[in-house]
N, C-alpha and C positions, 0 to 999 in steps of 0.2 A: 389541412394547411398547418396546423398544429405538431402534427406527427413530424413535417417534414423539416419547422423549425427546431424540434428536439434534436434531430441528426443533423444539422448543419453545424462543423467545424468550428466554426468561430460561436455556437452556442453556450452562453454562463452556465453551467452544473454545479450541484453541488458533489461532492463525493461521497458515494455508496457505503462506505466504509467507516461513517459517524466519525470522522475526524471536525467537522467541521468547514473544511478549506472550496475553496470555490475555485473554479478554473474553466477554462474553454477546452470543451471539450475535444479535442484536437492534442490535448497535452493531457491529457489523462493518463494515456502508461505513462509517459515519464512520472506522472506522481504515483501511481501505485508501483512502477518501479523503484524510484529511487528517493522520493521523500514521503509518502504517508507512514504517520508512525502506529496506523490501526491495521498497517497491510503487516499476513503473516511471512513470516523470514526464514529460510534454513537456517539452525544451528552452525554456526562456524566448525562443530567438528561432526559434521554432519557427515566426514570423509570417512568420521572413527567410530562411524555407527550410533552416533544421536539422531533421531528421528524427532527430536522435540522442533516444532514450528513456533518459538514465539512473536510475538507481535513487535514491530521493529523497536516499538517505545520499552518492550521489555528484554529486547536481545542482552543490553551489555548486564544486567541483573541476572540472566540466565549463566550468562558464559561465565561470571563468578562464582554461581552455584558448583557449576561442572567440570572448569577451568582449575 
């Protein structure tokens, strides 16, 4: 019964990613899409051959390094 509360949609999580943040799981990619700042990122010149992935909390520190 346990297991099948862990997979229900509307179950609290915390996120895998040691940010802290809690959410129902059901909205989990959106936060590993577009707001955890422990999820890793493409480089924005990632078009002009940077391979670095940093962490979202670290993108804008990156693109100043390279930028």
């Amino acid at each position: 019964m346990l297991n099948l509360l862990l997979l229900a949609p509307g179950y609290t999580a915390a996120a895998s990613q040691g940010c802290g943040e809690r959410f129902e799981r059901r909205e989990s990619g959106a936060h590993y899409d577009r707001e955890c700042q422990f999820q890793p990122v493409d480089c924005v010149f990632a078009t002009h051959g940077c391979r670095v992935r940093p962490l979202r909390k670290d993108q804008a520190h990156h693109q100043a390094e390279v930028g």
